[in-house]
N, C-alpha and C positions, 0 to 999 in steps of 0.2 A: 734422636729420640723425639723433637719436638714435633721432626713431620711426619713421624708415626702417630702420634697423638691427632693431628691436624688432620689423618683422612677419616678417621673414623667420628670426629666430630662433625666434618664436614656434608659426612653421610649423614649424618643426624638429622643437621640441619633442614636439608631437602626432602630427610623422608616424613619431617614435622611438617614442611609446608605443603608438602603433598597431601597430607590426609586435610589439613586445614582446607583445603577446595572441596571436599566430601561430606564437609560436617552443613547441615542445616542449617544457612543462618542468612540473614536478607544480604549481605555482601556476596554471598556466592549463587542465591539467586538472582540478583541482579547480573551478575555478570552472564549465566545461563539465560535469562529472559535476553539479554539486549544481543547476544548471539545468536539469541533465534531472529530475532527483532531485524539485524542488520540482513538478513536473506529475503525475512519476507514480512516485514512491517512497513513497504513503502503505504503511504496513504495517497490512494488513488479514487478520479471518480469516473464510473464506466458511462462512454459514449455509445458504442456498439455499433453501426457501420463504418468500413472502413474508409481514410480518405484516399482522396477527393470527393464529397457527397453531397448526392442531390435529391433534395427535398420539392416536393412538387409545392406551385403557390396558394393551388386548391386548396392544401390538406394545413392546417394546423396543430402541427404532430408537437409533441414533449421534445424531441429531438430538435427538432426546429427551434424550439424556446430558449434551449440549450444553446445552442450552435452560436445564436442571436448575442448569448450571454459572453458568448466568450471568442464572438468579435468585436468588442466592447474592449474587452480585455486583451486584445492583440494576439491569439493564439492561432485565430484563422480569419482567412480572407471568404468575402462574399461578394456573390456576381449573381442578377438576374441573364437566365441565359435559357436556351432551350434544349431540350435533352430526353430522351429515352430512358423511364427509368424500370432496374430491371428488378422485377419481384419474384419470388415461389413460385408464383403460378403461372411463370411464363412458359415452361414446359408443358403445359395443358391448355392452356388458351394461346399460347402465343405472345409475341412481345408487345409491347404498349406500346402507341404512335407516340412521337416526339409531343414536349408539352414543356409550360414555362415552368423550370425549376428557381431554387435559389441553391446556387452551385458554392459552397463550401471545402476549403481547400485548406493545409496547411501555409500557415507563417513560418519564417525562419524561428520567431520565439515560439512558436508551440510545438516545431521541430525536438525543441530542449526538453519539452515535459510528455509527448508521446509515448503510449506502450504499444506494444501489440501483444495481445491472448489469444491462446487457441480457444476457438467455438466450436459447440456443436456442426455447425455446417460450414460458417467461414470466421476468419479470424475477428476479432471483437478489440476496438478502441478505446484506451484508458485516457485520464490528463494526470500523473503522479504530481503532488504537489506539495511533498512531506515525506518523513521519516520517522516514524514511532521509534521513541526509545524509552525506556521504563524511567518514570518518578521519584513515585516511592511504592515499595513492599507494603502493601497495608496489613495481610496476614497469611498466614499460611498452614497447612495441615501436611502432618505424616503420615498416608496410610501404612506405612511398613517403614523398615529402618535404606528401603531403595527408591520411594515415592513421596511423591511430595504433591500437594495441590496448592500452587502460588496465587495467590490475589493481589493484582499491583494497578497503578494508574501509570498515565501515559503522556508525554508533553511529544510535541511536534517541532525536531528539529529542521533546519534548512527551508522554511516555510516560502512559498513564492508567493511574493506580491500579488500577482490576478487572485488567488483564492482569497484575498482578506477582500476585495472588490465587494461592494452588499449587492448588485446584481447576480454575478456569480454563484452568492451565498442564495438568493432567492430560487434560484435556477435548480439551482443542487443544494436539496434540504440533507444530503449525505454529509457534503462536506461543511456547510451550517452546524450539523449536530457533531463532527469530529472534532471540529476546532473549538466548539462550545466544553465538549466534554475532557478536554485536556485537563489533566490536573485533579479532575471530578470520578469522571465514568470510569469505574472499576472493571479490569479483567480477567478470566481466569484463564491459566494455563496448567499442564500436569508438566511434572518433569522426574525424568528420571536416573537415576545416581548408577554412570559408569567407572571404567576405570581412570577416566579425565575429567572425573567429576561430575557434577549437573547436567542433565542438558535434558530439553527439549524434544522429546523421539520422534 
């Protein structure tokens, strides 16, 4: 008798804590924002060619200021060297004659924070320095009883060291205003209510 009573309690149980992830509420937000969060909230800042890169000494490019910033901070190595560099238009004029670059290269530690993205034409260079995961819920709207509009802030876990650098931070006014707005800069996201609950589409 008693474990006839015991399974259908036990059903109970499960099918209350099943709707309890369905129902609107900042705990089951959170847990849908940081699930979105963990796929694709690393905090990154784009470099855009790829290494090994050579910056001519002529030119005082954004890239180069960049580069400068974050061999400072041990991510990459630099060497005056000579070098052919190859641009767009070298299918139409031809390649460039060799010329002093500053030849940029990874470290073993910037090894650890490299991305690669696909480009438009060729692959594009991140430095990830961070992990977004939701704060706090500040509010949020239902347009239907299947949608929801979340408003939350954001704190930076697993933070690396070179990004708290103030050169770095000058370099990259991206990552200056990311780490500034932790805690502060509000986001939105839509999410919507399947049969596993919340999520993110």
């Amino acid at each position: 008798m008693r474990s006839f009573l015991l399974i259908p309690t036990t059903g109970l149980i499960l099918l209350v804590a099943c709707n309890d992830t369905r129902k609107p509420t900042s705990t089951n937000f959170t847990a849908a924002v940081n699930q979105y969060l963990d796929h694709h909230g690393q905090a990154c800042t784009l470099i855009g060619p790829q290494f090994p890169v050579d910056i001519p000494r002529s030119q005082q490019s954004t890239v180069d200021v960049k580069l400068s910033a974050l061999r400072h901070a041990g991510l990459v190595s630099e060497m005056d060297t000579t070098a052919a560099v190859h641009g767009l238009m070298d299918a139409l004029r031809g390649p460039s004659p060799p010329q002093q670059v500053h030849h940029y290269a990874l470290t073993t530690e910037g090894e650890k924070y490299i991305q690669q993205v696909s480009g438009a034409v060729t692959p594009i260079s991140s430095f990830c320095y961070g992990q977004k995961t939701v704060d706090s819920i500040s509010h949020w709207t239902t347009g239907s009883q299947s949608e929801a509009e979340v408003i939350f802030t954001y704190r930076i876990l697993n933070l690396a060291a070179w990004a708290r650098r103030p050169e770095v931070q000058q370099s990259f006014p991206d990552i200056q205003a990311t780490l500034s707005g932790a805690s502060k800069t509000e986001q939105v996201v839509g999410l919507h209510l399947t049969d596993r609950g919340w999520e993110v589409p």
